[in-house]
Structures are given as structure tokens and as C-alpha cells.
C-alpha angles and dihedrals in degrees: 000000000000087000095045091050093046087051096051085054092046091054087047095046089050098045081055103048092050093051084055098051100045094045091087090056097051084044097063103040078051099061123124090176086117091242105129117191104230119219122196121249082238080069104048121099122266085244093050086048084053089053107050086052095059092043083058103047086041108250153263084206122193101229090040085174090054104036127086087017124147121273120216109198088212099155082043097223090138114061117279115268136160107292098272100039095106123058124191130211131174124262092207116229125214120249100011124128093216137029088290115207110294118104139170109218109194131202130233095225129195092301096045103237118109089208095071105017085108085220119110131150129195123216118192095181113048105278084315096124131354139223123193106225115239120203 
């Protein structure tokens, strides 16, 4: 029973100590402090390079239902701009069976046009965290 009992507070204590650490991490990807981390095009992966050049020839795009759609911004991780600034367009990912969770969102920029606003940001993780794409 006394095995049973320090097991149970082991797993506990674990279970714990892995929350914890991981706690920093959720915190940042959580931030809305408008500080948003940049990644060079180099980085990025092959399919994300694919991507912004079709952002920026203007398609075809493969999920023409999807792509080019508006970006809400809901969860307001990428600075606030007018309803329509942002547009969003899938980084395909190997293997997977649907349009998986990268994604490049594009600014309208002062002239309007996501192919040459020059502002483009990558999410790996479904509109969890940004990075503005240097290049």
C-alpha cells in the first residue's frame, strides 16, 4: 500500500513539474505584447518559400476557397488593423490529409495589394504564434 500511495505522489509531482515547465513556453506563444518574434525566408520551410511566391504572383493557389480569404485577427496576435487587411493562404504540409496548420497571413499594406506589401507573417501552429517573415 505504501508503494502504491508514493507512486500516486510521484505521478502527481511529475505531472506538476511538467505543467511548470512548460508554463514559460504557453506564455509566450500567448502573448499579445505586439512583439512579434521575425524568421528569415532561409528558415522557413521549402513549402512556406513556395507559398510566398505564390502570394506574391498571385496564385493559382491550391485551396482557391481558402486562400486569399479574410483574417480576423480575432485572437489579435498580429497588430490591429481595419477588418480585411489581413489575408490568409495555406503553407501546405507534407503528409497530411488536409491543409494541416501553417499558414502565411499577408498584409494589405499602404498600397493595398498582399503581393508586393512587403508584410507577411508564418504560423506553424494554427494562428497560435506569429513570425514576420524577413527577406
Amino acid at each position: 500500500m505504501k508503494r502504491f500511495a508514493a507512486l500516486i505522489r510521484l505521478t502527481a509531482f511529475l505531472a506538476l513539474a511538467g505543467f511548470c515547465f512548460n508554463l514559460p513556453a504557453l506564455a509566450r506563444e500567448a502573448s499579445t505584447s505586439g512583439e512579434i518574434e521575425s524568421v528569415l525566408l532561409a528558415d522557413l520551410p521549402p513549402e512556406a518559400r513556395q507559398t510566398l511566391d505564390l502570394i506574391k504572383r498571385g496564385g493559382p493557389f491550391p485551396y482557391p476557397r481558402k486562400d486569399g480569404s479574410t483574417f480576423g485577427n480575432f485572437e489579435k496576435r498580429l497588430p490591429e488593423r481595419p477588418r480585411g487587411y489581413y489575408r490568409e493562404y495555406t503553407v501546405p504540409t507534407p503528409g497530411s490529409r488536409d491543409r494541416g496548420a501553417r499558414r502565411i497571413v499577408a498584409g494589405s499594406g499602404r498600397n493595398g495589394n498582399v503581393a508586393r506589401s512587403g508584410e507577411y507573417y508564418y504560423t506553424h501552429n494554427h494562428y497560435r504564434s506569429f513570425r514576420r517573415i524577413q527577406e
